[in-house]
C-alpha positions as CSV (number, residue, x, y, z in Angstrom):
1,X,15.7,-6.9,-56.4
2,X,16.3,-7.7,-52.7
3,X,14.9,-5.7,-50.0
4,X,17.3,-3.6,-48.0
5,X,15.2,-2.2,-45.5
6,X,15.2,-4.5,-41.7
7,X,11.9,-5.9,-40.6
8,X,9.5,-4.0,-39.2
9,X,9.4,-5.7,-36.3
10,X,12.8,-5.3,-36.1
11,X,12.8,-1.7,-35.9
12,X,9.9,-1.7,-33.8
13,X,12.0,-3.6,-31.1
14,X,15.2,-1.3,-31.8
15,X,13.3,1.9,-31.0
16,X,11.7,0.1,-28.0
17,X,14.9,-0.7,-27.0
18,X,16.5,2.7,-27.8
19,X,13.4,4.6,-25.8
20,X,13.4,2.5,-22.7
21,X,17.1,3.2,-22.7
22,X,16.8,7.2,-23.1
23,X,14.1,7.1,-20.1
24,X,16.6,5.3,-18.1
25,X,19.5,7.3,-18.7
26,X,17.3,10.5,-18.4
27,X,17.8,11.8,-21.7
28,X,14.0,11.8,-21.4
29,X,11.6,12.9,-18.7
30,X,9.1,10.4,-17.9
31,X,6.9,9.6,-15.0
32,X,9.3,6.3,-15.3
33,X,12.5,7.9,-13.9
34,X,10.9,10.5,-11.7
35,X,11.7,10.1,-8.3
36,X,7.9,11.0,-7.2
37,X,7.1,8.0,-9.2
38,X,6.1,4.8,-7.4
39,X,5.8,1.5,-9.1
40,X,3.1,-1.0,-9.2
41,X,3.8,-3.8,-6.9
42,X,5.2,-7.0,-8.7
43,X,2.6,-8.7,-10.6
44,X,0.0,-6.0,-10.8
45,X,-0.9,-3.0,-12.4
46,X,-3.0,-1.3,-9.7
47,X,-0.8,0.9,-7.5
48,X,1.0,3.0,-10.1
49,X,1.3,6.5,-8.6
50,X,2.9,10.0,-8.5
51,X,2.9,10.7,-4.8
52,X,3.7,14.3,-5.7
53,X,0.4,14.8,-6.6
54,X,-1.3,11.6,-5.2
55,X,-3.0,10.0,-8.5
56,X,-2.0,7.9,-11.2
57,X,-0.9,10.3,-14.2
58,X,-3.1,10.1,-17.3
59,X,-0.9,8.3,-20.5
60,X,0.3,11.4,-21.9
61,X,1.9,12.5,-18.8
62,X,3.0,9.3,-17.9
63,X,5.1,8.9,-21.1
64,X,6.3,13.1,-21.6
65,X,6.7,14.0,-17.7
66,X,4.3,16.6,-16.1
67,X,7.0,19.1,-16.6
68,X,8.1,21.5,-13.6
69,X,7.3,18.8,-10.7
70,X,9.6,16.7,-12.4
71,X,12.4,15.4,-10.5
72,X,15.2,12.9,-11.9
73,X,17.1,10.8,-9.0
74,X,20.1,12.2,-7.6
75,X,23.4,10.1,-8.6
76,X,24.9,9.1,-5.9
């Protein structure tokens, strides 16, 4: 009997793909595509920061949002 089912690897790297997409389109809220969100600098990790509230988020947050000071970017 062959196996039908994809590595799991391979679906491991399609839902990666598929979330990182969904963040960026804003289909999710994240700390990621909040516009209070600013970035490590290149080549680091220290510096990740909301500067709505002035602190790096803890991982929940960073990955569901912190809800109501939430703000996506504005198109255009």
């Amino acid at each position: 009997m062959i196996n039908q089912f994809p590595p799991r690897e391979t679906v491991a790297q399609a839902y990666q793909a598929l979330h990182k997409d969904l963040i960026l389109h804003q289909k999710f809220q994240s700390c990621l595509n909040c516009v209070h969100w600013q970035p490590a600098p290149k080549g680091t990790a220290q510096g990740e920061t909301c500067l709505l509230y002035k602190a790096r988020p803890p991982a929940e947050t960073l990955v569901y949002s912190c809800g109501p000071g939430w703000e996506g970017d504005i198109p255009f």
